[in-house]
VEXVEXKOL-157898 format. One line per 4 residues: number of its first residue (from 1); their letters; for each residue x, y, z of N, C-alpha, C. Coordinates in steps of 0.02 Angstrom, whole numbers. Example, Ala and Ser with C-alpha at 12.3 -4.5 7.8 and 13.67 -1.06 7.14 Angstrom:
2
1 = AS = 660:-284:390:615:-225:390:660:-165:390; 642:-112:354:684:-53:357:645:2:394
END
This chain:
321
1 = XXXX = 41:-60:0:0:0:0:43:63:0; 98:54:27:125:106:43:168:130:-38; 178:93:-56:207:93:-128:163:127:-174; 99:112:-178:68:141:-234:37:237:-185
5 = XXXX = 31:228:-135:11:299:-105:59:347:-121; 135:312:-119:198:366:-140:203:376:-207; 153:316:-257:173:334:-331:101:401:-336; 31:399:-292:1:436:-287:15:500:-280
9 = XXXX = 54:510:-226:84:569:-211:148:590:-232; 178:563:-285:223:582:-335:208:618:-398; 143:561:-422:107:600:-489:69:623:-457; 31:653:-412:-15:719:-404:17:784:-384
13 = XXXX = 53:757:-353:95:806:-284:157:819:-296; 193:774:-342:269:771:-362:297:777:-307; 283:745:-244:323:729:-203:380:664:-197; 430:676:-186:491:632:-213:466:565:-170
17 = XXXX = 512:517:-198:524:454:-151:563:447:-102; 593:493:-105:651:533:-16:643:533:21; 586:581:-8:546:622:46:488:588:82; 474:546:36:433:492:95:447:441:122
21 = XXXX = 502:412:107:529:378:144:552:391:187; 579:469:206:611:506:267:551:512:298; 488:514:299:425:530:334:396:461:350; 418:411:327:394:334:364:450:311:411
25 = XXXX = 512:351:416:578:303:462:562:362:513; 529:438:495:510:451:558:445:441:598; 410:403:547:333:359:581:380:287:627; 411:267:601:434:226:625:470:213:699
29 = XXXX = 521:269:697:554:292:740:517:330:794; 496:375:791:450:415:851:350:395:838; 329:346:778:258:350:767:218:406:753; 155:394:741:111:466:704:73:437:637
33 = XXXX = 56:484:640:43:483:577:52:495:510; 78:473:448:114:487:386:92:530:379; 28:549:366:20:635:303:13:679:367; 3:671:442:29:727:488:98:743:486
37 = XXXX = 146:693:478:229:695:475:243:742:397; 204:727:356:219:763:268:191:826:294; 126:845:322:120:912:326:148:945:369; 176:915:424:204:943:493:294:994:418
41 = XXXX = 300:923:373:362:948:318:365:989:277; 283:1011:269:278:1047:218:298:1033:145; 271:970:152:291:927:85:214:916:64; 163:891:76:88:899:35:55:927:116
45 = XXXX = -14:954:101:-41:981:130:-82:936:152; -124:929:203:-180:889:239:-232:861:188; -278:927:147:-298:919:110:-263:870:58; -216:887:9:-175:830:-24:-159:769:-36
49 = XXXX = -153:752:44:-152:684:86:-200:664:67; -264:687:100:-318:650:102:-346:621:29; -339:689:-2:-358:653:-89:-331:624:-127; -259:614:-86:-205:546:-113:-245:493:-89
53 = XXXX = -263:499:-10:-292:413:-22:-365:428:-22; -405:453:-45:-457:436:-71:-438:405:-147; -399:418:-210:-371:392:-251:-328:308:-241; -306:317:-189:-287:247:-133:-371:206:-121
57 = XXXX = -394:204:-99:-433:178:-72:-505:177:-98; -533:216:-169:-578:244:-210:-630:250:-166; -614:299:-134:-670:313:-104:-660:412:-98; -751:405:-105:-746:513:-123:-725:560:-83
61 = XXXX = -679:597:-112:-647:648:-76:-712:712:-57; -705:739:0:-773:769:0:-718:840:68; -693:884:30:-640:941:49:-709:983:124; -766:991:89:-798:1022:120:-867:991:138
65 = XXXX = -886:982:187:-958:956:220:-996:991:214; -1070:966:175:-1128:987:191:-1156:981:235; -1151:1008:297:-1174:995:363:-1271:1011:367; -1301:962:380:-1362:972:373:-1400:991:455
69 = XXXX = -1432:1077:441:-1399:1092:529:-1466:1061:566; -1507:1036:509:-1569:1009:568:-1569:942:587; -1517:885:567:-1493:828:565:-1445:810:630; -1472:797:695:-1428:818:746:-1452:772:793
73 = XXXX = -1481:706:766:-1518:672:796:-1460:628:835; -1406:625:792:-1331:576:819:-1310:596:874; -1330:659:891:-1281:693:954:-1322:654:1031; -1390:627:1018:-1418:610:1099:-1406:532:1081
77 = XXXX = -1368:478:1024:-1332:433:1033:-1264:416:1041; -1220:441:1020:-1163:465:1003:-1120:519:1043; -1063:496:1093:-1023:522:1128:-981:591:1076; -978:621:1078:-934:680:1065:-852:651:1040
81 = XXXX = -818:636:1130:-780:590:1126:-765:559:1054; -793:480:1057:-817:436:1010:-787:476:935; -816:502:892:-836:515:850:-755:585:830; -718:629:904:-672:681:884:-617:605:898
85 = XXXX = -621:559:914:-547:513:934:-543:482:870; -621:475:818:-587:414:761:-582:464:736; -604:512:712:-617:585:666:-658:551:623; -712:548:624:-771:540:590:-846:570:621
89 = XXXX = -895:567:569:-936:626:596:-1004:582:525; -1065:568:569:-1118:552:512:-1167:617:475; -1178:604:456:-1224:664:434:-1265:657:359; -1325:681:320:-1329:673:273:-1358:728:231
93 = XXXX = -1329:718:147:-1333:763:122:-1383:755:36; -1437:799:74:-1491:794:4:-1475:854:-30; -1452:897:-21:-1438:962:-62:-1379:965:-105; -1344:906:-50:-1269:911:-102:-1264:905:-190
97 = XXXX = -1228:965:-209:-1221:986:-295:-1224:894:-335; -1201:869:-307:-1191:792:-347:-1239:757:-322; -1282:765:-277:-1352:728:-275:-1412:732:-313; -1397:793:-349:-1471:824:-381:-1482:798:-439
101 = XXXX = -1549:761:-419:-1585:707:-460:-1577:629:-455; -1521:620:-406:-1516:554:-407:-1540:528:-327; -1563:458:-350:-1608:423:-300:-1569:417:-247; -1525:420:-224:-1486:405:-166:-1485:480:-129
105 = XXXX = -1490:532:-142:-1489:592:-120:-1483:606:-44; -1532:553:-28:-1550:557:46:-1503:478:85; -1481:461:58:-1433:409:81:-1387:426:145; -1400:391:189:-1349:422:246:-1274:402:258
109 = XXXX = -1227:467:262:-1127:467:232:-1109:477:300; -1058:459:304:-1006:457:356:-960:476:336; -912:522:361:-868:543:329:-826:531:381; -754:519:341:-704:480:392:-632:520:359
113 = XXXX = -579:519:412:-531:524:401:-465:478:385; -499:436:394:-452:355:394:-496:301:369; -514:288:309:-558:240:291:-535:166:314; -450:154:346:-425:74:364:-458:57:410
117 = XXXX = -495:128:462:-526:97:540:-609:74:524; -610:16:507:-655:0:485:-709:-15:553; -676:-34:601:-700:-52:655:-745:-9:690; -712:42:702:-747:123:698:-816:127:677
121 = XXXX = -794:128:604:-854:163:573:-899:99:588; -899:33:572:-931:-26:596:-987:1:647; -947:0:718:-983:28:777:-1032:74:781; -996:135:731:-1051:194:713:-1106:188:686
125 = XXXX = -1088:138:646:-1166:126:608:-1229:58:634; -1187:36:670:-1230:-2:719:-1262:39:783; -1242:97:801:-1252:117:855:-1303:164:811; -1306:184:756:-1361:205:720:-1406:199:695
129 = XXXX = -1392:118:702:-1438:52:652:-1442:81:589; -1398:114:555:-1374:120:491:-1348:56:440; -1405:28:441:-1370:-43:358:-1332:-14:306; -1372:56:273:-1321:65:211:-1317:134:219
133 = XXXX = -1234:134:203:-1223:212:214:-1170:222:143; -1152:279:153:-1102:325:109:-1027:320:127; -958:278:124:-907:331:153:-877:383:106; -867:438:166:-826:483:98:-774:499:149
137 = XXXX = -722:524:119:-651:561:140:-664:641:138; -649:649:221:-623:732:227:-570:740:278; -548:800:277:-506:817:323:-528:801:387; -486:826:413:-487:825:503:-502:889:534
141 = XXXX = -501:937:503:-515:996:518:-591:1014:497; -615:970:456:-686:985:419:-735:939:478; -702:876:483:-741:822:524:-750:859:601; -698:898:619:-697:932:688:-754:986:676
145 = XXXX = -754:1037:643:-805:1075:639:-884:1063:622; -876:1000:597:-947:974:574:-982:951:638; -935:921:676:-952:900:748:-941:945:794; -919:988:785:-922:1037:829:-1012:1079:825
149 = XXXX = -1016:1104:741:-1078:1112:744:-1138:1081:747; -1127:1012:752:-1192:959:759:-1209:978:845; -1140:958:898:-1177:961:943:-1192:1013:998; -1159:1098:955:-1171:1158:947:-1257:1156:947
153 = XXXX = -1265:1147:900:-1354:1161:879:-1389:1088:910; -1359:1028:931:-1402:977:977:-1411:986:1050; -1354:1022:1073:-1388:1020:1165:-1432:1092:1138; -1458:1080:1234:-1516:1135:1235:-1476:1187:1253
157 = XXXX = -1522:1246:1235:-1482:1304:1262:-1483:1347:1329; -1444:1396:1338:-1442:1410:1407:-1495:1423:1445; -1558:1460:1390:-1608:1469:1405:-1675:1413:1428; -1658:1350:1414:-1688:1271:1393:-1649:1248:1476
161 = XXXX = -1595:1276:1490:-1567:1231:1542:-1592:1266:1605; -1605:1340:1595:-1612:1379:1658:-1709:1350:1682; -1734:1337:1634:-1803:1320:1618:-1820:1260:1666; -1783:1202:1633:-1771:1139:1654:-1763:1146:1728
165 = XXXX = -1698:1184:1752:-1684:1200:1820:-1765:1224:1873; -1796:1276:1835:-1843:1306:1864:-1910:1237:1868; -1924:1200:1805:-1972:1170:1801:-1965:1105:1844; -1911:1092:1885:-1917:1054:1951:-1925:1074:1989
169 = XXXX = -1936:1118:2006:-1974:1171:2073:-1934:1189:2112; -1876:1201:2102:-1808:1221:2140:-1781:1162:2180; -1795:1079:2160:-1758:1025:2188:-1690:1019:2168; -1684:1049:2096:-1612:1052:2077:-1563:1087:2109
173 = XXXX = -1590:1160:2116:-1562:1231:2145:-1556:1190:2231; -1589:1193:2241:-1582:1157:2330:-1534:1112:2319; -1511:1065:2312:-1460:1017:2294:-1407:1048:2275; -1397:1094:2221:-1337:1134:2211:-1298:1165:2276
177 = XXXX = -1352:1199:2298:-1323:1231:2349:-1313:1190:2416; -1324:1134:2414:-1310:1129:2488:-1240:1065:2490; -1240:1080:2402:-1163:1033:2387:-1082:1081:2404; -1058:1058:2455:-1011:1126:2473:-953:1106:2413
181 = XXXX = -941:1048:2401:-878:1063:2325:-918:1045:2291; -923:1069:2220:-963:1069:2140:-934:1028:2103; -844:1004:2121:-819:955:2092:-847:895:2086; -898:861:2169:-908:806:2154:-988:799:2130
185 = XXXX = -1001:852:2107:-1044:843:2024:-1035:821:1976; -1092:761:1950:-1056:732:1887:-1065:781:1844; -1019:759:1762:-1019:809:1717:-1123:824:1686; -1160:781:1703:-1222:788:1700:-1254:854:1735
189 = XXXX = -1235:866:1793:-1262:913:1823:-1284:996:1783; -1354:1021:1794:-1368:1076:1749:-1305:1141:1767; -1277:1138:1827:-1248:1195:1825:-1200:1192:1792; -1170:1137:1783:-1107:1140:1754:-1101:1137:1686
193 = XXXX = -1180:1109:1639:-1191:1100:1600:-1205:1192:1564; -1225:1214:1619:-1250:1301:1615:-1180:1318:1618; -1137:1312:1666:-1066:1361:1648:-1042:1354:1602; -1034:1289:1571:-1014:1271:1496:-1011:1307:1433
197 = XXXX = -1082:1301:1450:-1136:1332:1382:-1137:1402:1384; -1113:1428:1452:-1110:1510:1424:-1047:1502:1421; -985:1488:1434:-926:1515:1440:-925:1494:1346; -950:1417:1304:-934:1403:1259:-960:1461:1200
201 = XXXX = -1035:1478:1219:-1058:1524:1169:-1044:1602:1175; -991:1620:1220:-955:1688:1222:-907:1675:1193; -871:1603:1195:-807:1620:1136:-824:1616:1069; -882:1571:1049:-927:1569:998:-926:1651:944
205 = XXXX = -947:1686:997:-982:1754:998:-923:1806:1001; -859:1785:983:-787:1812:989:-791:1852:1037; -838:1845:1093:-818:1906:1164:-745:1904:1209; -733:1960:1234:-686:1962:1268:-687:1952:1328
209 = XXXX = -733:1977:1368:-752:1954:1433:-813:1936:1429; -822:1909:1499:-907:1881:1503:-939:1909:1594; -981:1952:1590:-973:1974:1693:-1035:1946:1698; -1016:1923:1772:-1093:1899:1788:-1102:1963:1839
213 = XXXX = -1160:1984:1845:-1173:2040:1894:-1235:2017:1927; -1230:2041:1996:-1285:2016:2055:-1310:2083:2066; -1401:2056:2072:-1435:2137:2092:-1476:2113:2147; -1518:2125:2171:-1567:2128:2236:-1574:2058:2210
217 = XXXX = -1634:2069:2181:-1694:2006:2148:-1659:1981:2103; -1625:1971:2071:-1584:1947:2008:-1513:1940:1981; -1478:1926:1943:-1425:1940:1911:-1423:1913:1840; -1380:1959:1808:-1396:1962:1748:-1304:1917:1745
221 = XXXX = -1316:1884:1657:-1245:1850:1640:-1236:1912:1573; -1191:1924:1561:-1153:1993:1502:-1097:1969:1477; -1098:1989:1421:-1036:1985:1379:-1019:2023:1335; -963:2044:1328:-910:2103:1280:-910:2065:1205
225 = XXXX = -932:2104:1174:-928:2095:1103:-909:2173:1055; -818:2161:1032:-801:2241:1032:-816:2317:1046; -813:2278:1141:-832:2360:1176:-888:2337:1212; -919:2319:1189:-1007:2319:1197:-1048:2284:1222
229 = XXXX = -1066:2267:1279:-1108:2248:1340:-1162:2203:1320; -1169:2132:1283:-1244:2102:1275:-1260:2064:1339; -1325:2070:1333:-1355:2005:1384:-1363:1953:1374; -1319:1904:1383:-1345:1816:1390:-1377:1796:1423
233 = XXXX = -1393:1802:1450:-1447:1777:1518:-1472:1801:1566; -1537:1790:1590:-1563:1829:1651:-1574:1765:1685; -1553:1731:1719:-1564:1657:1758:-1591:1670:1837; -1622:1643:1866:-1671:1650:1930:-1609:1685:1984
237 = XXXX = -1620:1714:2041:-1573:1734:2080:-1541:1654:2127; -1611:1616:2118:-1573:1556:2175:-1518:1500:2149; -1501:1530:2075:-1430:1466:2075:-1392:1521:2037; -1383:1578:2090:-1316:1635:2082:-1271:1595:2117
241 = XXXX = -1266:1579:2182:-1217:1558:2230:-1187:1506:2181; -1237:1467:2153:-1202:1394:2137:-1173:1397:2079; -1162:1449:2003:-1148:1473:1982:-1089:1502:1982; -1084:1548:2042:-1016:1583:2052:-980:1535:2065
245 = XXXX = -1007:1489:2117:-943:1445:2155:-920:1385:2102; -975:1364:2052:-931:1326:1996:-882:1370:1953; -899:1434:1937:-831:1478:1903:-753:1465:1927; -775:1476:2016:-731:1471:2056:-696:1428:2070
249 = XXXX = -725:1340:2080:-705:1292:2064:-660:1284:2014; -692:1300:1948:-655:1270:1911:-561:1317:1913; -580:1376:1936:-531:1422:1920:-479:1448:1985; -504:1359:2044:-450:1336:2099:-450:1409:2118
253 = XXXX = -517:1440:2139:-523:1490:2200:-550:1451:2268; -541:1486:2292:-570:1481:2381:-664:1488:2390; -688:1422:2372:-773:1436:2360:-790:1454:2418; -743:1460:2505:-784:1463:2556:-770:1534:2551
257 = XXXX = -741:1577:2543:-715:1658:2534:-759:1677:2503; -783:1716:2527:-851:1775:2496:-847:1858:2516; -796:1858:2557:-785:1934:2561:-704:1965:2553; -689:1927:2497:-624:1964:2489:-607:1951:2418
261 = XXXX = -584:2000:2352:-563:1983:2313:-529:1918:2292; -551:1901:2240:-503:1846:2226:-479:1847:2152; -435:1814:2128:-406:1788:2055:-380:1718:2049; -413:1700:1979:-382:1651:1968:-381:1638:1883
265 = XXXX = -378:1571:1869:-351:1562:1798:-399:1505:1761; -421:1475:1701:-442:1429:1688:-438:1418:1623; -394:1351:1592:-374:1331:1530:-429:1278:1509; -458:1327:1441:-507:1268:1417:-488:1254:1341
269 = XXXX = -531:1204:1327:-538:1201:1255:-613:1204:1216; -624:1227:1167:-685:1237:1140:-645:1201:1073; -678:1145:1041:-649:1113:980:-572:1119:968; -553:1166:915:-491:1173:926:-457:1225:954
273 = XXXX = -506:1268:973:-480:1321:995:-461:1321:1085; -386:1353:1089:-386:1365:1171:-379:1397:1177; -423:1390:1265:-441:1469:1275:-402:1489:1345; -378:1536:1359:-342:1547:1421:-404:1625:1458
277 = XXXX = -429:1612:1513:-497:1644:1538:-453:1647:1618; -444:1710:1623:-435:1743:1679:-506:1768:1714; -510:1754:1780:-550:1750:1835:-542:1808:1880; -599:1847:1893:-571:1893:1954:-665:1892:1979
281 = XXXX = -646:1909:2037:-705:1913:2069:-701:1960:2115; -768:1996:2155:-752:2037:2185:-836:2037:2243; -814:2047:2320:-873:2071:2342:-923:2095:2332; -975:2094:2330:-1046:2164:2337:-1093:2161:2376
285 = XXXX = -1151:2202:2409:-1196:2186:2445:-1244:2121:2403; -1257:2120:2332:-1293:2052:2351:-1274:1998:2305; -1208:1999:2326:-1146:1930:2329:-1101:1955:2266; -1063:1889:2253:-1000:1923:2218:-1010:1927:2142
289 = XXXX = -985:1987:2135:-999:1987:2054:-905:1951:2032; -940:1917:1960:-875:1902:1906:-864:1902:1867; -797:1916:1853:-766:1939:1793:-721:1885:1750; -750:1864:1701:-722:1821:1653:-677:1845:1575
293 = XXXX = -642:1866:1588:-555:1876:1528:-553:1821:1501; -563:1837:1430:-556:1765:1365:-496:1803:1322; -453:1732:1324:-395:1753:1276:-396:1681:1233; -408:1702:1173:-394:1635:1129:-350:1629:1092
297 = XXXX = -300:1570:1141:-231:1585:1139:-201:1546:1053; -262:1511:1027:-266:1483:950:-267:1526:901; -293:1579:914:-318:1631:860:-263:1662:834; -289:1653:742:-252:1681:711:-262:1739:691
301 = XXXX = -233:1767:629:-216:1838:610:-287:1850:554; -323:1885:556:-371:1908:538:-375:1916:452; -394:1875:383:-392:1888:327:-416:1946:308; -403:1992:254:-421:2047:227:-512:2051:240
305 = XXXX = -534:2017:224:-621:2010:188:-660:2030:276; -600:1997:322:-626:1988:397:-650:2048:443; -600:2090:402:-571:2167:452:-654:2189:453; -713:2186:417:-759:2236:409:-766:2280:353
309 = XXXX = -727:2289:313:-717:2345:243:-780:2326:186; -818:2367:176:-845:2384:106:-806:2334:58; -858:2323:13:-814:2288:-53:-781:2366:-83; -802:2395:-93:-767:2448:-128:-728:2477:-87
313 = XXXX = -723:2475:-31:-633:2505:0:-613:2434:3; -645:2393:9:-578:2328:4:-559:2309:-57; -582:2325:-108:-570:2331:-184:-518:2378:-187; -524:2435:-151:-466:2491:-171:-395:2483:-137
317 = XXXX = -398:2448:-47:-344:2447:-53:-311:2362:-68; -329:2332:-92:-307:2280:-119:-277:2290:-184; -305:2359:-216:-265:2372:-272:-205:2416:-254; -219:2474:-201:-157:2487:-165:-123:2455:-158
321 = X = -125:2374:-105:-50:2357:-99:-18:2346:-163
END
């Protein structure tokens, strides 16, 4: 196999026989993966790879996913986990340009990054009771975002969770609070499921900070979006405490301290992006307000089209440079 993938990636890619053989004695030697070791070389690109062995393995190269956003039924069978460890992701596509008119349209694809793990996809489609499916080849970067947005738009939202919380009659909220560490909450628990979901949809929302502020009767959740103050949430006043003190938790403050400044730190990940979220908190008469600092320490440098410009000033200075 490996013989005809290098004659693949010779005549597509004109990548030498050197050069891949220097990229299998270092699979060999330290392990990995071959077309991560060629792109880590800058010898074919990810993309490249992959449509070398879809030509390997005849099976369809598919660069970009039609992610179908009301198709999200996989996410309440299907671990997250599961699905970012093989890099594969199900989904199906009736709109897609090469379906139109043909009977299979609605056929359900799996798209995989490694068509050898057969075992994988096996499992997936039993756990779907999927008999006949599609495979196609995409990146790893396409399969991450597809799954990122499946189970983006499959849980409920913050507003669905604060609901849920309320529509047990405060059995949840009572239980929160009378848990003095939040750690030994499973990852099930709504609050934690609620800190999640706002901290995830402020980086979503490219904000910079996120404050929670406490008032008499209420507190409101806020977030900075260049400069500018939105409201995420107005959530009941009785799971403020439990709220703050999971921030705090996670960000290895002192949850029994309630009248003295504090700081702390908390390294997450949202798909591929990491995020480094500085913590500060501070006293008030009706409890502590906090301050959440998002630095996304992944983020790159902003393309021309990105900045905000008019087509016609971005027309002009593109002819400037």
């Amino acid at each position: 196999m490996n013989k005809n993938l290098s004659q693949i990636l010779k005549d597509k890619f004109n990548l030498s026989e050197q050069d891949f053989q220097a990229a299998l004695n270092i699979k060999e030697e330290k392990g990995g993966n071959i077309g991560e070791i060629l792109a880590k070389k800058n010898l074919v690109s990810e993309s490249q790879f992959t449509e070398a062995l879809s030509d390997l393995y005849n099976v369809r190269f598919e660069p970009n996913l039609y992610f179908h956003s009301n198709d999200t039924e996989f996410t309440q069978k299907v671990p997250i986990q599961f699905l970012k460890k093989y890099h594969m992701v199900p989904l199906k596509q009736p709109d897609h340009p090469e379906n139109a008119g043909n009977k299979s349209a609605d056929e359900c694809i799996i798209a995989v990054n490694d068509p050898s793990n057969f075992h994988a996809i096996d499992d997936l489609a039993k756990i779907l009771n999927w008999n006949n499916y599609l495979l196609v080849l995409s990146t790893k970067n396409s399969i991450t975002s597809a799954i990122n947005a499946a189970y983006d738009l499959g849980r409920d939202s913050a507003e669905q969770l604060v609901q849920n919380m309320e529509d047990n009659g405060g059995l949840v909220i009572g239980e929160l609070e009378s848990t003095a560490d939040l750690l030994d909450d499973t990852s099930d628990a709504p609050i934690i499921k609620l800190v999640n979901h706002i901290i995830s949809q402020s980086i979503k929302a490219r904000a910079s900070d996120i404050h929670i502020e406490p008032y008499q009767d209420s507190f409101k959740v806020r977030y900075r979006v260049d400069g500018i103050l939105y409201d995420l949430l107005s959530p009941p006043k009785g799971i403020q405490a439990s709220l703050t003190s999971r921030v705090k938790v996670m960000a290895k403050m002192n949850i029994a301290e309630k009248r003295l400044p504090q700081d702390g730190r908390i390294d997450v990940k949202v798909g591929d992006q990491e995020i480094d979220i500085r913590v500060s908190t501070i006293p008030t008469t009706f409890g502590e307000r906090v301050v959440l600092r998002l630095l996304n320490k992944s983020g790159s440098l902003l393309k021309l089209p990105e900045l905000g410009l008019s087509s016609g000033r971005l027309e002009m200075f593109e002819r400037l440079v």
